[in-house]
C-alpha positions in Angstrom: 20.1 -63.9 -2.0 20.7 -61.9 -5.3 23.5 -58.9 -4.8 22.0 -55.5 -5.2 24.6 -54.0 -7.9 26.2 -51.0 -6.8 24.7 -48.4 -9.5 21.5 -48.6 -7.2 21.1 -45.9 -5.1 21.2 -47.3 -1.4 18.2 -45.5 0.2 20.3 -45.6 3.7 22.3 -43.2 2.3 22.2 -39.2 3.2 22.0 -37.2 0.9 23.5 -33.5 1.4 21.8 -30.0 -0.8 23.8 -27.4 -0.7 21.5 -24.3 -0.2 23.2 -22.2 -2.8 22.3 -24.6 -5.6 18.9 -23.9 -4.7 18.9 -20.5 -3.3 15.9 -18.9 -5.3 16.6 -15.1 -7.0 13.6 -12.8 -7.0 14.0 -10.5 -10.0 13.4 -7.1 -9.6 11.5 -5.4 -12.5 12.9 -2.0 -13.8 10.3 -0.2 -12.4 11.0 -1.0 -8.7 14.8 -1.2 -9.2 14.4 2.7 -10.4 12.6 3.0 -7.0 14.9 1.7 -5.4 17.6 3.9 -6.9 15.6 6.7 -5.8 16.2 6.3 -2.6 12.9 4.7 -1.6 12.4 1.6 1.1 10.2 -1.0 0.9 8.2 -1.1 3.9 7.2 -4.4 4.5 11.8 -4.4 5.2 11.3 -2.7 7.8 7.7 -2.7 9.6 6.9 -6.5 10.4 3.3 -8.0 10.4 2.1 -5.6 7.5 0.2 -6.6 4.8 0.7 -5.3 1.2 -2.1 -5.8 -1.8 -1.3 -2.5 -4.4 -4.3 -2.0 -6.0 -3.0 -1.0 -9.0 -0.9 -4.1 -9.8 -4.2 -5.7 -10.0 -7.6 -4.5 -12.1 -9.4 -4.1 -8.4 -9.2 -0.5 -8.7 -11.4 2.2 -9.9 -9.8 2.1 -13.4 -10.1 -2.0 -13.6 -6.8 -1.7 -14.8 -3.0 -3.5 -14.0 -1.0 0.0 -14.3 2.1 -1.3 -12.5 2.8 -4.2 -13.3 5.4 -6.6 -12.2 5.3 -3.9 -8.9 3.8 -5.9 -6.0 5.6 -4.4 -3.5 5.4 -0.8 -1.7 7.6 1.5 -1.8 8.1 5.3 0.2 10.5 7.2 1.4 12.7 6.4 4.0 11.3 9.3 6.5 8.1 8.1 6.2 8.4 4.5 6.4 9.7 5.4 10.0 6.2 7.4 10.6 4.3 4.4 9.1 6.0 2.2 11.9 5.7 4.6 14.6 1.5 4.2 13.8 1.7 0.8 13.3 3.6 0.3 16.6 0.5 2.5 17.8 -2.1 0.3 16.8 -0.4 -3.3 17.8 0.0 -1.9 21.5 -3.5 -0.8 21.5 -5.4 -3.3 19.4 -2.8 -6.2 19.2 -5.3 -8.3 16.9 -5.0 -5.9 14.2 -2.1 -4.5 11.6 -2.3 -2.2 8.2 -3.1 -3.6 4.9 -1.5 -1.5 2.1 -3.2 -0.4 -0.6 -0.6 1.6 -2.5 2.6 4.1 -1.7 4.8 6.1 -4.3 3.2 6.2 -7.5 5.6 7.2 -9.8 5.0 10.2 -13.0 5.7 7.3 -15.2 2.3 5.4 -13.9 0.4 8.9 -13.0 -0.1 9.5 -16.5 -1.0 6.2 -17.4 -3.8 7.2 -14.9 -4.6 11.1 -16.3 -4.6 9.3 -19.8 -6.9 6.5 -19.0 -9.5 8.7 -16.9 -12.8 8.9 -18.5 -13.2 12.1 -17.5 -13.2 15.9 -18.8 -9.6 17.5 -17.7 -11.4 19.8 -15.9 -12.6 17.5 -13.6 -9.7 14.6 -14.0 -8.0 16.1 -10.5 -11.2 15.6 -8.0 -10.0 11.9 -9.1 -6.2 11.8 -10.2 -3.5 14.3 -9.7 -2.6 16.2 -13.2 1.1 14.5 -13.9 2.1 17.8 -14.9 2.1 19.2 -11.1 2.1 15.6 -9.4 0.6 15.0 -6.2 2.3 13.6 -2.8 1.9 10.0 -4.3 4.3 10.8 -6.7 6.4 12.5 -3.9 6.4 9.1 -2.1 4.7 10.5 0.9 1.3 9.2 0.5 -0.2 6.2 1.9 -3.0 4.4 1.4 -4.2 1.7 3.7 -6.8 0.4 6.0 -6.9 -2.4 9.0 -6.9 -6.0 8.9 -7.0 -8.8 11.2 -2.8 -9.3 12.0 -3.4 -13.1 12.0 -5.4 -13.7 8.3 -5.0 -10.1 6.9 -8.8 -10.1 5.8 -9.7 -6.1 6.1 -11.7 -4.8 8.5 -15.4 -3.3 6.8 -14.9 0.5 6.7 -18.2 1.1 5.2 -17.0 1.3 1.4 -14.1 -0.4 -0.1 -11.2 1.7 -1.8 -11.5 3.8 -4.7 -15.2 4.4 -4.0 -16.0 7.8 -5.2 -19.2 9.5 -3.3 -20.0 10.7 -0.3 -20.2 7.7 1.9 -16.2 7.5 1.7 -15.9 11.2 2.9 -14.6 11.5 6.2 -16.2 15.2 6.2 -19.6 13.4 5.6 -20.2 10.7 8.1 -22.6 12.4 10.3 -24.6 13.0 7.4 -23.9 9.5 6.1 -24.7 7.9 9.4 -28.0 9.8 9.6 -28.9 8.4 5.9 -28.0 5.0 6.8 -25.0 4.7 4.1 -22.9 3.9 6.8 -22.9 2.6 10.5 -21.2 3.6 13.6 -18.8 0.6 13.7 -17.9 1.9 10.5 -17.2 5.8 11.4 -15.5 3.7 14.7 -12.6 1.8 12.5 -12.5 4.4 10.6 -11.6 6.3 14.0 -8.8 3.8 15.5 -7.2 4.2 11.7 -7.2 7.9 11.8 -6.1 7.8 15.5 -2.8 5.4 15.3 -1.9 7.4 11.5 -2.3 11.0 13.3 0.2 9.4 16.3 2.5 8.4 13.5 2.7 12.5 12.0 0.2 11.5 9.3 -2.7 13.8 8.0 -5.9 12.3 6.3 -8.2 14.3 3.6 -12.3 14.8 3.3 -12.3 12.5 0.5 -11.4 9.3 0.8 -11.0 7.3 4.3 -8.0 5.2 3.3 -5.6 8.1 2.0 -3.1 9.8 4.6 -0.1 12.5 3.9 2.9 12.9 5.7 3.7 16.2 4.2 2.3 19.3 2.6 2.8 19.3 -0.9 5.3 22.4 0.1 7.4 20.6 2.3 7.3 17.5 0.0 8.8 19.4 -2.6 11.6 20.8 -0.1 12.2 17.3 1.0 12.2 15.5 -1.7 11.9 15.3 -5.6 9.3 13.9 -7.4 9.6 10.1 -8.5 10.0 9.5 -12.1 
């Protein structure tokens, strides 16, 4: 029998990786490390079982434009991070199959009037859609949320009558009666809708008329006692 020579590798042989030589480093762009030295917190650090798809770091949003990015991550401050988990604790322990999908969280100045500028719409009626840069809304703040609810265990949203970003009535919380009477939208619809609105008010959060998936934590007053807005 022929001698194997020695510069074969033996296959009986273990072979030991040390970790660190392949210990993968995610890079952070500029734009979230200048969130992070804001102060903000990601949120999906500290509120397990979340899902997070921002909008805007994709062209599925009203604008059909990518406005942030290398940004997939979501971002608020730290205060209200601790609300979002306190209505997300809410909804596991009363609905255990579902969780919050993010939509999007601080939206910095920087990316606000990327949105102003790219709005095809008369000034006068730019704010109904997008707040002016120039006074900044509570997105800017970082204490604005958008979300809706998914199914915990494949994160596929739960059908809240209109996806996000839809501008008309059928989206307005103050016009679901009249939407449900019209047939735009059904009452399992109004009734997600409900069990969102439910676990985000235990968790100190406020919704608008306007848009389903949008909730504050603050007045814009006490936002800008709180904190600065986020450049």
């Amino acid at each position: 029998m022929k001698e194997i020579p020695e510069a074969i590798w033996d296959a009986t042989e273990e072979w030991v990786i040390d970790d660190e030589e392949f210990e993968i480093v995610e890079e952070i762009s500029e734009l979230e490390q200048s969130l992070i030295d804001a102060g903000l917190v990601d949120i999906e650090d500290l509120i397990p079982g979340i899902f997070v798809d921002l909008k805007y770091s994709t062209t599925d949003n009203f604008f059909g434009k990518d406005v942030y990015g290398d940004l997939t991550r979501c971002y608020l401050q730290p205060e209200v991070v601790q609300m979002l988990k306190k209505a997300h604790e809410k909804l596991r322990q009363e609905h255990p199959e579902l969780t919050f999908l993010v939509f999007d969280g601080v939206r910095p100045l920087s990316v606000q009037q990327i949105l102003w500028d790219n709005l095809d719409k008369p000034d006068s009626i730019k704010p109904l859609y997008v707040a002016d840069p120039k006074i900044g809304g509570l997105h800017n703040y970082g204490v604005a949320v958008d979300l809706t609810l998914a199914y915990a265990e494949t994160g596929e949203a739960l059908d809240m009558g209109t996806p996000y970003d839809y501008f008309g009535y059928p989206a307005y919380p103050d016009r679901e009666p009249q939407m449900l009477r019209e047939g735009k939208i059904s009452k399992q619809h109004i009734a997600n809708r409900e069990i969102l609105r439910k676990v985000m008010k235990h968790g100190g959060f406020s919704g608008i008329g306007s848009e389903w998936w949008h909730f504050n934590a603050f007045s814009r007053k006490e936002a800008a006692e709180k904190f600065g807005l986020v450049e």
